[in-house]
Structure formats: C-alpha cells, structure tokens
N, C-alpha and C positions, 0 to 999 in steps of 0.2 A: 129712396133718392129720386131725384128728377129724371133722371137715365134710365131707372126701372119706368116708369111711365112710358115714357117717348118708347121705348121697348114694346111696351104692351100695347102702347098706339099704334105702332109699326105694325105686330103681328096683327091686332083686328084687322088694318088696313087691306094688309096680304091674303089674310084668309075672306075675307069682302071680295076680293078681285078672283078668287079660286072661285069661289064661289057662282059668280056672274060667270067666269070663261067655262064651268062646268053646267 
C-alpha cells in the first residue's frame, strides 16, 4: 500500500538524519 512506502521513506529519512547527527 502507499502508506507502507511513505513509512519506509520516513524511516530512510530518519536513519539519514542519525546518521549525519552521529
């Protein structure tokens, strides 16, 4: 479903930004 996506886009998103503040 389109909600699983925006989900998985969300978490790349967040793990991106861990990523950079680590």
């Amino acid at each position: 479903m389109m909600l699983m996506l925006m989900f998985r886009l969300l978490l790349r998103m967040v793990s991106e930004m861990m990523m950079i503040v680590l």
